[in-house]
C-alpha positions as CSV (number, residue, x, y, z in Angstrom):
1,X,0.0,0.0,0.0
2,X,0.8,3.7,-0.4
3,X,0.0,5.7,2.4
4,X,-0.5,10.2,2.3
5,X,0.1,11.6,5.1
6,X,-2.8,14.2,5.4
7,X,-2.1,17.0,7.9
8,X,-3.8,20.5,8.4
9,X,-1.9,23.0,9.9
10,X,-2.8,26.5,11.3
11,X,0.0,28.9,12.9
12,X,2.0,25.9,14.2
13,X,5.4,26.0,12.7
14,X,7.5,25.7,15.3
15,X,6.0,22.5,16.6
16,X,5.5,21.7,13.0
17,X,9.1,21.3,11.9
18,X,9.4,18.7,14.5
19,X,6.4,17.0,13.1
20,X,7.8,16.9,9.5
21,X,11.5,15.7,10.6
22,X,9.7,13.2,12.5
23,X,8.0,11.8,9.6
24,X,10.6,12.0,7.0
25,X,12.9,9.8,9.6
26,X,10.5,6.7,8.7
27,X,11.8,3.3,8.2
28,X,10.0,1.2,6.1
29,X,10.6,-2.6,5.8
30,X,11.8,-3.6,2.4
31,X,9.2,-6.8,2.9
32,X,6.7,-5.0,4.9
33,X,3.2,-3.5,4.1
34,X,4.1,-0.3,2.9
35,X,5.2,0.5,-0.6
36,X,6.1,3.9,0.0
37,X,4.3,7.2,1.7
38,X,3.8,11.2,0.8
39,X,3.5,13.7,3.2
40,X,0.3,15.9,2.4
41,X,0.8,19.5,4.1
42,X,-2.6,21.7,3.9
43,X,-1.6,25.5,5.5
44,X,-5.2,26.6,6.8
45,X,-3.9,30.4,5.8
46,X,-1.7,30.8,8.8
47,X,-0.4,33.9,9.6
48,X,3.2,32.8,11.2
49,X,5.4,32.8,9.1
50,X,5.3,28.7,7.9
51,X,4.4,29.7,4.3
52,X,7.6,31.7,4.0
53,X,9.3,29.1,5.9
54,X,8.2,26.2,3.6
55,X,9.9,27.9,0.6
56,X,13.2,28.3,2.1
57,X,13.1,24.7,3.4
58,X,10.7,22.1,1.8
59,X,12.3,21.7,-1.4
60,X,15.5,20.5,0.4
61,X,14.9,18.7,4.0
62,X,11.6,17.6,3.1
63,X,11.8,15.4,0.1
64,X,8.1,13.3,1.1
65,X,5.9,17.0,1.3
66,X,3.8,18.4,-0.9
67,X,2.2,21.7,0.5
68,X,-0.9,23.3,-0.3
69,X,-2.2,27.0,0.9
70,X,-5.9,27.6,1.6
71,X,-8.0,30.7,2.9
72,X,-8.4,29.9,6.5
73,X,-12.1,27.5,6.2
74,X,-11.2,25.0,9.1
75,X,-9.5,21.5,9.3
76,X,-12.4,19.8,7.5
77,X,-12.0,22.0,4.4
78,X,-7.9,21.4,5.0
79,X,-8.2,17.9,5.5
80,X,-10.7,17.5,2.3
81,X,-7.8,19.1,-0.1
82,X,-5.6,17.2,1.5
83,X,-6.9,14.2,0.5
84,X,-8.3,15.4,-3.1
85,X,-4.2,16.2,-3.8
86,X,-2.7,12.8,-2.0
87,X,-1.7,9.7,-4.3
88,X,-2.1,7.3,-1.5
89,X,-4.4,4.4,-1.4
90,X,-4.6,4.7,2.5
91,X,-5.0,7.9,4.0
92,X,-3.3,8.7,7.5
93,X,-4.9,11.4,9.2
94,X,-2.4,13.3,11.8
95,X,-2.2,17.0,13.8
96,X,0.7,19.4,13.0
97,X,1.8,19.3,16.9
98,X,2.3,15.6,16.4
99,X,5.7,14.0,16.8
100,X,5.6,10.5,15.7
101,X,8.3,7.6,16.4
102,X,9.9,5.9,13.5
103,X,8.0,3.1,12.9
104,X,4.6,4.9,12.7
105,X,3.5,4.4,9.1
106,X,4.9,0.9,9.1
107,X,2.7,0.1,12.1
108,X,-0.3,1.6,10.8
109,X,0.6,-0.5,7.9
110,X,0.9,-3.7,9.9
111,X,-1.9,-3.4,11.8
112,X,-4.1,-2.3,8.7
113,X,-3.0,-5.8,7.0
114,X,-3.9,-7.7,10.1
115,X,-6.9,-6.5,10.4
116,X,-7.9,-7.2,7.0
117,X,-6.6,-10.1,6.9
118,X,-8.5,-11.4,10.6
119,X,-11.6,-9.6,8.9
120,X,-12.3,-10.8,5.3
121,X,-12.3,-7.1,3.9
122,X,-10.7,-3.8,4.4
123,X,-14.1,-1.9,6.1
124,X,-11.8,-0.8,9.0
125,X,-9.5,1.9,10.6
126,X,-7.1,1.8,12.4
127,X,-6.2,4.1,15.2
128,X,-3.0,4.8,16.5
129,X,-1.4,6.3,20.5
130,X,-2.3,9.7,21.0
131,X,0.4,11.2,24.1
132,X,0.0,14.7,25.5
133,X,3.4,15.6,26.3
134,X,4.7,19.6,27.1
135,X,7.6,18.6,26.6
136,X,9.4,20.6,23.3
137,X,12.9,19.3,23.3
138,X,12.3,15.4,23.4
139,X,8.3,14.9,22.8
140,X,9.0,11.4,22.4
141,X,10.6,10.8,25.7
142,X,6.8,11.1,27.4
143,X,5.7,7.9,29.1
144,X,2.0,6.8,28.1
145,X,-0.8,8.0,31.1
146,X,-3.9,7.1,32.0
147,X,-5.6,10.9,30.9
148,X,-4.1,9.4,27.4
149,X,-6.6,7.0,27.2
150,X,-9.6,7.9,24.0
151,X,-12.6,6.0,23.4
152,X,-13.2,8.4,20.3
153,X,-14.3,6.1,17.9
154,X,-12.5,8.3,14.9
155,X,-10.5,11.0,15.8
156,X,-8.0,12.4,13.1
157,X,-5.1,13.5,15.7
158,X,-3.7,9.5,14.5
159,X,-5.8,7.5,11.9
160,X,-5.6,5.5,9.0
161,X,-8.3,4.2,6.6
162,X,-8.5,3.4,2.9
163,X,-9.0,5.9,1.1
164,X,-12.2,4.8,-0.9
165,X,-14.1,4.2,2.5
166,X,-13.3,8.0,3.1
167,X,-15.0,9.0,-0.2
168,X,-17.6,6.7,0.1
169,X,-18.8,8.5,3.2
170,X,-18.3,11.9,1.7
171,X,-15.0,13.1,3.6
172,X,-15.5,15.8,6.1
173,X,-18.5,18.1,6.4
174,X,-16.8,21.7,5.7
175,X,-19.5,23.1,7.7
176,X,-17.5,22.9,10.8
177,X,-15.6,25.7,10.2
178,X,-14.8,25.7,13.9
179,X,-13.4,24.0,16.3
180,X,-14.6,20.6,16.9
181,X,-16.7,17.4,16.2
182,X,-15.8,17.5,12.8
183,X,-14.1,14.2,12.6
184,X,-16.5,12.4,14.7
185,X,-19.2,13.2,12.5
186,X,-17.7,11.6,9.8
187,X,-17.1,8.8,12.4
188,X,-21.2,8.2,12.6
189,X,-21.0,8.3,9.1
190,X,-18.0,5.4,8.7
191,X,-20.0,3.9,11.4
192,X,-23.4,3.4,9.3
193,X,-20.9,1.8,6.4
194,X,-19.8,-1.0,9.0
195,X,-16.1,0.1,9.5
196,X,-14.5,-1.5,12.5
197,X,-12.5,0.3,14.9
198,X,-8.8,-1.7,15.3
199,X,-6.5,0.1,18.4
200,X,-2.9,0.1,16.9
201,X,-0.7,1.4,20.2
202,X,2.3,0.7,18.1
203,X,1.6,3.3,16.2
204,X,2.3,6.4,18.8
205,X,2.4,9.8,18.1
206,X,3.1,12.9,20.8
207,X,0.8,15.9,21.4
208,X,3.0,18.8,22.2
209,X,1.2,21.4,23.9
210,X,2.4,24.5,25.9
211,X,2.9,24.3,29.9
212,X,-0.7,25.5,31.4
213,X,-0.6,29.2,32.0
214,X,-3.2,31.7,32.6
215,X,-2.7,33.4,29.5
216,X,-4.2,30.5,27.4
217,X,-7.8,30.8,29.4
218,X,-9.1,33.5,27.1
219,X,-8.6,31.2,24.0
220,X,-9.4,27.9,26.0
221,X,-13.0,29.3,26.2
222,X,-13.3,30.5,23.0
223,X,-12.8,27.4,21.6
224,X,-15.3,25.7,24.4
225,X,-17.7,28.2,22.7
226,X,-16.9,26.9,19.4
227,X,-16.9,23.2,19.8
228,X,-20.3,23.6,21.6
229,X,-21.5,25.7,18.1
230,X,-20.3,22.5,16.2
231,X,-21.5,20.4,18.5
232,X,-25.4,21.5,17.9
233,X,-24.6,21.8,14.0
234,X,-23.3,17.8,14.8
235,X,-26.6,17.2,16.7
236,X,-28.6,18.4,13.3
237,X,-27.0,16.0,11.4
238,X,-27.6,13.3,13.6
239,X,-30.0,14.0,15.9
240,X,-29.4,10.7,18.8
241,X,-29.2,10.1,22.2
242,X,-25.3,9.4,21.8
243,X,-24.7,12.2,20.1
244,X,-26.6,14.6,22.8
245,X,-23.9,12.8,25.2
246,X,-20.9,13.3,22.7
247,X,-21.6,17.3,23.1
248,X,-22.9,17.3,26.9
249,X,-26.3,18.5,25.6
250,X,-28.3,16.6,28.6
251,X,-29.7,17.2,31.5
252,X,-27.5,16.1,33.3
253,X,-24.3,17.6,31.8
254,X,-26.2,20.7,33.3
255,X,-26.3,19.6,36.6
256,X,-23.2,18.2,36.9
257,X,-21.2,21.1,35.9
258,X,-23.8,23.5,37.3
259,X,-22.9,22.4,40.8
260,X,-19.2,21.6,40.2
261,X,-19.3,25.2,39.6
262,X,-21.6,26.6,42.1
263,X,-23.3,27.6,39.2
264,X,-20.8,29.2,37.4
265,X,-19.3,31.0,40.3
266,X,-15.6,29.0,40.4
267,X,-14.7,30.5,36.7
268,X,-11.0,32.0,35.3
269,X,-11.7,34.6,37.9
270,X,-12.6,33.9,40.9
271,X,-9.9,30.6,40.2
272,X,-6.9,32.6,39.5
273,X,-5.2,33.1,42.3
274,X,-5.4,29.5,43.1
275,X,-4.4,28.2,39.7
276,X,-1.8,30.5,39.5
277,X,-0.3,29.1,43.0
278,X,-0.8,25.2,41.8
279,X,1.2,26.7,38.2
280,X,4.2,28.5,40.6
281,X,4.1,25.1,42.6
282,X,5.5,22.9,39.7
283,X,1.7,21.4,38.8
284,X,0.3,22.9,35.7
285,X,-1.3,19.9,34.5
286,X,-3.3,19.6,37.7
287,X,-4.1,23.9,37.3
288,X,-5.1,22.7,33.8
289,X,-7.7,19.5,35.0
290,X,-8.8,22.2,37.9
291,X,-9.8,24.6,34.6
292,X,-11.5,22.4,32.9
293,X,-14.2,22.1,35.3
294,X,-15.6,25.9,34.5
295,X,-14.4,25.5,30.6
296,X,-16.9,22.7,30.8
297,X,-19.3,25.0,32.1
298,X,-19.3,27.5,29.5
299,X,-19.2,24.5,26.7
300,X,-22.5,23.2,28.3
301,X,-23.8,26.6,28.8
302,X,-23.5,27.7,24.7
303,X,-24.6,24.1,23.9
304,X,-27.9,25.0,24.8
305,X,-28.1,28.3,23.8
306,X,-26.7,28.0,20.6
307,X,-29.4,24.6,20.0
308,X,-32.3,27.7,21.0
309,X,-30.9,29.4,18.1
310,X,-31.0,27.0,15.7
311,X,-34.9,26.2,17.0
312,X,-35.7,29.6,15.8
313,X,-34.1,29.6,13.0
314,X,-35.2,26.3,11.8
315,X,-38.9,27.1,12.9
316,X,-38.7,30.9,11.0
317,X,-37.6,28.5,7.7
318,X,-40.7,26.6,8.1
């Protein structure tokens, strides 16, 4: 098989030059599944510079990449071109602040095969590790944790699937201009064709994210606003009981997070001064888990707002 590489990218360059050294330091078995691989770059019109920075270095260091610019549109738009341009016959979806060992495509690879081969058919993924690691210098060096664990049943940050089972379902919907949900809609929609979820732990990749700092609250919730915007616009696609769970838009997401907040009451504000002391105290990770309480709160609080929206507005189409 020939796998692309599909990655969207957004005002990440300096995370993603590690990611693209990373992948172009592949080995590939000469008896093994993969045939060869392409590295599928899409820029989401980022404004830091890695446009400039890809014509000075691509042509050189980065002999598997093919880059692409687009008007910023969101990961589902980036992804989509990504795939329209990529040669492969399987399609491996990563993040641009993923840092991947060595063996990743060959594992994907492997594991594809296997499955297959155990199934009678290719109608299956496969997923790879996902790490969160804040470490820049040596993301690779993070041991696996619990909060690694995902139950997502297709999430992009490290996935691989035949490419006509992607275009069968209609790729991504480039609605979800936003953050969020877009690749677990197209999950429901793989779903309904029968593809089987295969867990491939071999092949790891490492989320590099910043330390936790105070600074990063203001975007935190605008992206919890965001993802709960997708979430309805997910809902109205496919209006179930597992979705309504998949964006907290129950009853009891409002009650649980309603009184883990006093209502709202522990938010960025009133929290800061403690936060700030775990962050001084050599836990940012625990600051971060602590912060995640109230940006649950203002995810489950727009979930239902914006859902009253789109009641009106469906019901002034009518």
């Amino acid at each position: 098989m020939f796998c692309s590489v599909v990655i969207p990218t957004y005002n990440r360059q300096l995370i993603l030059e590690k990611c693209l050294r990373a992948l172009e330091r592949q080995k590939l078995s000469p008896s093994g599944a993969i045939a060869g691989y392409e590295v599928i770059l899409v820029d989401d019109g980022s404004t830091d510079g890695t446009l400039e920075w890809l014509e000075d270095v691509a042509p050189r260091e980065f002999p598997h990449l093919r880059w692409f610019p687009q008007d910023h549109s969101g990961p589902a738009a980036a992804r989509n071109l990504g795939v329209t341009h990529a040669r492969g016959d399987t399609i491996i979806f990563i993040d641009s602040d993923l840092v991947v060992t060595d063996s990743f495509i060959e594992a994907h690879g492997k594991a594809l095969l296997k499955g297959r081969e155990k199934l009678g058919s290719d109608r299956l993924f496969t997923y790879g590790r996902v790490i969160d690691t804040c470490n820049f210098e040596n993301p690779t060096s993070e041991p696996y944790k619990l909060t690694d664990f995902s139950a997502a049943y297709f999430a992009t940050g490290n996935v691989a699937i035949s490419r006509h089972w992607l275009e069968k379902a209609g790729l991504f919907d480039t609605r979800f201009q936003f953050y969020g949900w877009e690749d677990l809609e197209l999950g429901v929609r793989l779903k309904k064709l029968g593809l089987k979820l295969i867990k491939c732990p071999e092949a790891s990749g490492y989320h590099w994210h910043p330390p936790f700092s105070l600074e990063q609250l203001p975007g935190a919730i605008d992206r919890e606003i965001q993802r709960a915007r997708m979430g309805v616009l997910f809902y109205e696609k496919h209006p179930t009981l597992e979705v309504r769970m998949m964006i907290s838009m129950t009853l009891l997401h409002q009650i649980l997070w309603g009184v883990l907040t006093l209502g709202g009451y522990l938010n960025e504000r009133t929290m800061a001064g403690f936060l700030q002391w775990l962050i001084d105290s050599g836990k940012p990770q625990l600051a971060l888990g602590i912060a995640r309480i109230f940006l649950n709160w203002y995810n489950v609080k727009e979930v239902r707002a914006a859902y009253a929206e789109a009641r009106l507005r469906n019901q002034g189409h009518k």
